[in-house]
C-alpha positions as CSV (number, residue, x, y, z in Angstrom):
1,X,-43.5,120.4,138.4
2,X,-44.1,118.4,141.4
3,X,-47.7,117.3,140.5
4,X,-46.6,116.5,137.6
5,X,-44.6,114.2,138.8
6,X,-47.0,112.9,141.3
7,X,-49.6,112.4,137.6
8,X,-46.6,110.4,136.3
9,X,-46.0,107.8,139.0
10,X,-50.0,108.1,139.7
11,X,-50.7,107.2,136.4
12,X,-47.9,103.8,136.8
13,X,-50.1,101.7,138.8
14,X,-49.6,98.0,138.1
15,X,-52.7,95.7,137.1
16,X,-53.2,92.4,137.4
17,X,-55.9,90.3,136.1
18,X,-56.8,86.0,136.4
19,X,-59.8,84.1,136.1
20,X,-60.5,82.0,138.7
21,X,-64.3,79.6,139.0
22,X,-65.6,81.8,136.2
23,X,-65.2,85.1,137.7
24,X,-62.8,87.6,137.0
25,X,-60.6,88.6,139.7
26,X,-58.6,92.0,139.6
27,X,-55.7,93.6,141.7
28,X,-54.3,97.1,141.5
29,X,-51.4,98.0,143.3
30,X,-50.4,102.0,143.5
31,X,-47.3,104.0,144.7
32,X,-47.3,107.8,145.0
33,X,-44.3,109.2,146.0
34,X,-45.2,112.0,147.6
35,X,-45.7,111.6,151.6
36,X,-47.8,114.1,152.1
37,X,-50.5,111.9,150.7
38,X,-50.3,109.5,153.5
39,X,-53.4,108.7,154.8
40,X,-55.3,110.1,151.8
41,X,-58.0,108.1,150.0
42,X,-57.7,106.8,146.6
43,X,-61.6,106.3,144.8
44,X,-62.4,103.8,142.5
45,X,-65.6,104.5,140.7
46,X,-67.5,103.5,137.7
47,X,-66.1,105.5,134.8
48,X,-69.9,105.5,133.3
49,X,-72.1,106.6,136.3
50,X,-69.2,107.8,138.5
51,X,-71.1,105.3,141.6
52,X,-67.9,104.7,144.3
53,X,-67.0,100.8,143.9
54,X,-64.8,101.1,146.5
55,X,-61.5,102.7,148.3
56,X,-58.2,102.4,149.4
57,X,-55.9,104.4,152.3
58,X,-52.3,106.0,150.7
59,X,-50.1,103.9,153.6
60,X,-46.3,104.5,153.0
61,X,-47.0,105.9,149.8
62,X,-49.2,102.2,148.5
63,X,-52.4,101.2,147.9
64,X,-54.0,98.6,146.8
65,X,-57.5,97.3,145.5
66,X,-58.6,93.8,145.0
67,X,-61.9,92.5,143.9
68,X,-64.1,90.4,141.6
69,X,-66.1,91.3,139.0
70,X,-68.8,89.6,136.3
71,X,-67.5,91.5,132.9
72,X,-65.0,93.9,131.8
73,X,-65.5,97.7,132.7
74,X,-63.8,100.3,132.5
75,X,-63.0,102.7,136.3
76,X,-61.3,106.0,137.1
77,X,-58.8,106.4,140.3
78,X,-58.6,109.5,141.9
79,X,-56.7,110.8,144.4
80,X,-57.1,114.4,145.2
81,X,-57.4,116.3,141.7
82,X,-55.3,113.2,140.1
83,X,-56.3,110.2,138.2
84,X,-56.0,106.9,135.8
85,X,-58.4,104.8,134.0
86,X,-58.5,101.3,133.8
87,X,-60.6,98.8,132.4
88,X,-60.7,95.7,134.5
């Protein structure tokens, strides 16, 4: 039941997108509400070739990415066995 809960509020991670001098900026902010994963590292990798884009450190149960990127495309988080996709 918990890591079901911990898929649930992993899976609510906000996403923000605005273009700014033709490229298209991207931030994802995370909460996971269980502090055991302090410290943990949250992957974001292409969805298509699974290549690490880049990484974030659970701090007080947040994390957050930010970034640029030339065209849409779609990624996977993971944390652990858990994870989302986005297209950003």
């Amino acid at each position: 039941m918990k890591s079901l809960k911990i898929v649930a509020v992993f899976i609510i991670v906000v996403m923000l997108a605005a273009c700014n001098d033709g490229k298209n900026k991207y931030v994802i902010n995370g909460t996971v509400p269980d502090g055991m994963l302090n410290g943990e590292t949250v992957f974001m990798t292409d969805f298509n070739d699974g290549i690490i884009i880049d990484s974030a450190k659970v701090i007080n149960g947040k994390f957050t990415f930010e970034g640029d990127v030339d065209e849409a495309m779609v990624v996977k988080l993971t944390l652990r066995n858990l994870y989302a996709e986005f297209i950003v």
